[in-house]
C-alpha positions in Angstrom: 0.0 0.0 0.0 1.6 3.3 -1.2 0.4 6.6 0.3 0.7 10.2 -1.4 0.1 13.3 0.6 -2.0 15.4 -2.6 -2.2 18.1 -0.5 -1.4 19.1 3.5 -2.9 22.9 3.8 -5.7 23.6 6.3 -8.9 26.2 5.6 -6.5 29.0 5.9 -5.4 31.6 3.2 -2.2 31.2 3.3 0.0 28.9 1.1 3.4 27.7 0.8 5.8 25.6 -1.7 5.3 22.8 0.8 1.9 23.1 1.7 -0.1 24.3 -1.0 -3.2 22.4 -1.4 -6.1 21.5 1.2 -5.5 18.2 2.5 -6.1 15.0 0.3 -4.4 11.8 0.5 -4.5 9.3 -2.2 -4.1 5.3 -1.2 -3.0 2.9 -3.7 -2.6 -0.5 -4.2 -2.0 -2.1 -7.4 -4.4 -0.3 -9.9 -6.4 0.7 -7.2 -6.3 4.7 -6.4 -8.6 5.8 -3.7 -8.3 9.9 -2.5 -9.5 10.5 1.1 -11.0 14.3 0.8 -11.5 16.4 -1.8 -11.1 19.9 -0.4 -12.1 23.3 -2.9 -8.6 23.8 -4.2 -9.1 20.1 -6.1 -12.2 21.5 -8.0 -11.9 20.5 -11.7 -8.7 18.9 -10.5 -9.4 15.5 -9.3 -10.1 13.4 -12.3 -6.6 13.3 -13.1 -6.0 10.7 -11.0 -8.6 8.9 -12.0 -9.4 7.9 -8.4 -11.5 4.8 -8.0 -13.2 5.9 -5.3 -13.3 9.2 -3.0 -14.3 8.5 0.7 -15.0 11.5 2.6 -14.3 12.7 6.2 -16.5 15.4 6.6 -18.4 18.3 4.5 -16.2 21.7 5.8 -15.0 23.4 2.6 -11.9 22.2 2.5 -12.4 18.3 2.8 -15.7 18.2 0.2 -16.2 21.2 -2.1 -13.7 20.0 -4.7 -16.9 18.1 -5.5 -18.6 20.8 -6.9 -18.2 19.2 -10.5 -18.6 15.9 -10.0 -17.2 12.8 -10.2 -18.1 9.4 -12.3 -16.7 7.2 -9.2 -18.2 6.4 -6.2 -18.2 8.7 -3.3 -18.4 7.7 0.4 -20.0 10.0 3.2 -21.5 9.3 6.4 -25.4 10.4 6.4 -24.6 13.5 8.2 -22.2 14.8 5.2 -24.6 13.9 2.7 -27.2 16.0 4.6 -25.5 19.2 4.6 -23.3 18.8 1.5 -24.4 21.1 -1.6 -26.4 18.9 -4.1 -23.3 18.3 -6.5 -23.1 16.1 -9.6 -22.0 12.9 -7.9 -23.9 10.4 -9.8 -22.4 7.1 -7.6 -23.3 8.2 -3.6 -22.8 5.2 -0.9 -23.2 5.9 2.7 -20.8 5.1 5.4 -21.7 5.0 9.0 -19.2 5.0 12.2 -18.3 1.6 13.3 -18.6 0.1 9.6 -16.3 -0.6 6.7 -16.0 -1.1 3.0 -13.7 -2.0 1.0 -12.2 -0.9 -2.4 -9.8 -2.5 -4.3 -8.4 -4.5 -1.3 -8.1 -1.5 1.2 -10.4 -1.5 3.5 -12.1 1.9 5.4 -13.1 1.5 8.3 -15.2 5.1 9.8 -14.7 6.0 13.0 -16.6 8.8 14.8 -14.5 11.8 16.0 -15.6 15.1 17.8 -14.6 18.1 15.4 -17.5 20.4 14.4 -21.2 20.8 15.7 -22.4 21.9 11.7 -20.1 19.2 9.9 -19.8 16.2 12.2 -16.3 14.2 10.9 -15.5 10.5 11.2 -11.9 9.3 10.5 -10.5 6.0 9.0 -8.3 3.0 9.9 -7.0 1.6 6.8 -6.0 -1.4 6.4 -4.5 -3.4 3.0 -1.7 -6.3 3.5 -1.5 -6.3 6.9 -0.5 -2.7 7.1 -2.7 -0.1 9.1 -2.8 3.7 9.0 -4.9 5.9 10.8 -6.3 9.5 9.2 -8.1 12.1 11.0 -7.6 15.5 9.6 -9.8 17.4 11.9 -9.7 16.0 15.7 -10.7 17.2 18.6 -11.3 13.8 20.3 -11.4 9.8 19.0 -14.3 7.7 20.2 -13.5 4.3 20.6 -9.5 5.8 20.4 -8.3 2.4 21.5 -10.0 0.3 18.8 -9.4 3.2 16.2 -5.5 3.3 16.7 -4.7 -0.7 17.6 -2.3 -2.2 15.9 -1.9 0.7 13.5 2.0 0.9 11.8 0.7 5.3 11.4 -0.8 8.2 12.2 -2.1 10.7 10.2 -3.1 13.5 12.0 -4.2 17.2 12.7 -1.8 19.6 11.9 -3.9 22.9 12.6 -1.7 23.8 15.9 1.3 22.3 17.5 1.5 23.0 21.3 -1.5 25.6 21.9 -4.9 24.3 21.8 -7.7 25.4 19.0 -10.9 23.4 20.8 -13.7 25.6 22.3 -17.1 25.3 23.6 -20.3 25.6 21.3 -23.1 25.2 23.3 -22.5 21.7 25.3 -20.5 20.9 22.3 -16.3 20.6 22.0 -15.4 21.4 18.1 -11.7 23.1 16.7 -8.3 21.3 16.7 -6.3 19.2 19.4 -2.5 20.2 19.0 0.1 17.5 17.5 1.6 17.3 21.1 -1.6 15.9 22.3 -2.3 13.8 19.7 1.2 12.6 19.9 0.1 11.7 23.1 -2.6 9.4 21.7 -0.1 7.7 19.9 1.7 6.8 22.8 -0.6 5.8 25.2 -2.2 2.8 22.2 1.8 2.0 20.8 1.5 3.7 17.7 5.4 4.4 16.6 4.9 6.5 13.7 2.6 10.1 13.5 2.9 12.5 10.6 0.5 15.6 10.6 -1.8 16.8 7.5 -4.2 19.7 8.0 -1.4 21.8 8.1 -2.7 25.5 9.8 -1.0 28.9 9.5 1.1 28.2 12.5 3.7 26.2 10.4 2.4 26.7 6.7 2.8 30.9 7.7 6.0 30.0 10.1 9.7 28.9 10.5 8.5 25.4 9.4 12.4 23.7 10.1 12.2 24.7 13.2 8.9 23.9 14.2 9.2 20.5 12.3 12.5 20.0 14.9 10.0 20.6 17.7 7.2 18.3 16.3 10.3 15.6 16.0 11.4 16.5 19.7 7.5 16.2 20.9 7.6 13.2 19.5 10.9 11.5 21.1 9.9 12.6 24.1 7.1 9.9 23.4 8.9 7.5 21.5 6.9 8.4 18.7 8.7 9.0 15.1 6.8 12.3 14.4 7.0 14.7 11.3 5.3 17.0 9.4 3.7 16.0 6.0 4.2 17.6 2.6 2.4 18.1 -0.7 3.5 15.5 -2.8 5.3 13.4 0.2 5.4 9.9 -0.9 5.2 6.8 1.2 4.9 2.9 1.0 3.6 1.4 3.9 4.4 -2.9 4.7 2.9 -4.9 7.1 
């Protein structure tokens, strides 16, 4: 199973060389291509990889509205996305539900349910393909069922909005925003996952002095015994069980 980071930028306005696209990742193995997300900046830009199918996390700008033209392959969504996503073209809609799987092409998805956003509730996946297992959740506040969603996973993929000061606030009774990577390197930890890299990427280190706050992510994540980086568009990387 080969991974390629399409794109690692956040819903912010800024860009960078490294980080210039919202976040997409695209999973292949053998002929099979399958893009997690399809943010606004892939509008009119996604059919070049011919994807077989797009499974999506969540409907925020950023993660769906490059869907705005359609797409001849099928498209996954929880019932919640499909709710409040705009009435594209998408001829081929299947539902996906927290706590189930599907599989395409011999990777399997498996949603899990994640607290993010009040307006655009978010699941992540654990994917799985030859015994390998990764773990992507873009937008995280918290993991139900963490210890299920991260066992036995080789990675994690996760939310690179902040890196040491918290983005979560209060809606109501609600938590929604972004848990920083030294938190989630913490999750890693705790459930013996070696490896974290961090999408999602938010003005913080797309706007900032990126080598040095990639040092600290790396530091953050020794002092875990995690093996923690910072993703890039177009970062390439095969993953064996």
């Amino acid at each position: 199973m080969d991974l390629l980071f399409l794109g690692t930028r956040g819903e912010i306005d800024k860009r960078s060389p490294r980080h210039r696209r919202h976040s997409a990742l695209l999973v292949r193995r053998g002929d099979a291509r399958i893009v997690i997300d399809c943010g606004a900046d892939w509008r009119g830009r996604m059919h070049r990889f011919a994807p077989a199918a797009v499974v999506v996390t969540h409907a925020h700008p950023d993660h769906a509205f490059g869907l705005a033209d359609g797409l001849p392959c099928p498209v996954y969504a929880t019932p919640e996305t499909w709710d409040v996503l705009p009435d594209y073209p998408l001829p081929d809609r299947r539902t996906i539900r927290p706590g189930a799987s599907v599989e395409i092409g011999g990777v399997r998805f498996e949603a899990f349910a994640v607290v993010h956003s009040v307006r655009a509730p978010a699941v992540s996946y654990r994917v799985v393909a030859d015994g390998a297992i990764f773990f992507y959740v873009p937008d995280v506040v918290s993991i139900e069922d963490r210890s299920g969603a991260l066992a036995g996973a080789d990675l994690f993929i996760g939310d690179g909005a902040t890196v040491t000061r918290s983005m979560v606030r209060r809606t109501g009774d609600a938590l929604v925003g972004h848990t920083p990577v030294r938190t989630q390197l913490g999750w890693c930890r705790d459930e013996g996952v070696p490896r974290a890299l961090f999408t999602h990427c938010g003005s913080q280190i797309v706007g900032g002095n990126e080598p040095a706050l990639a040092q600290r992510v790396r530091a953050l994540g020794e002092e875990r015994g995690v093996g923690a980086g910072i993703a890039r568009d177009g970062l390439r990387l095969a993953l064996a069980a």
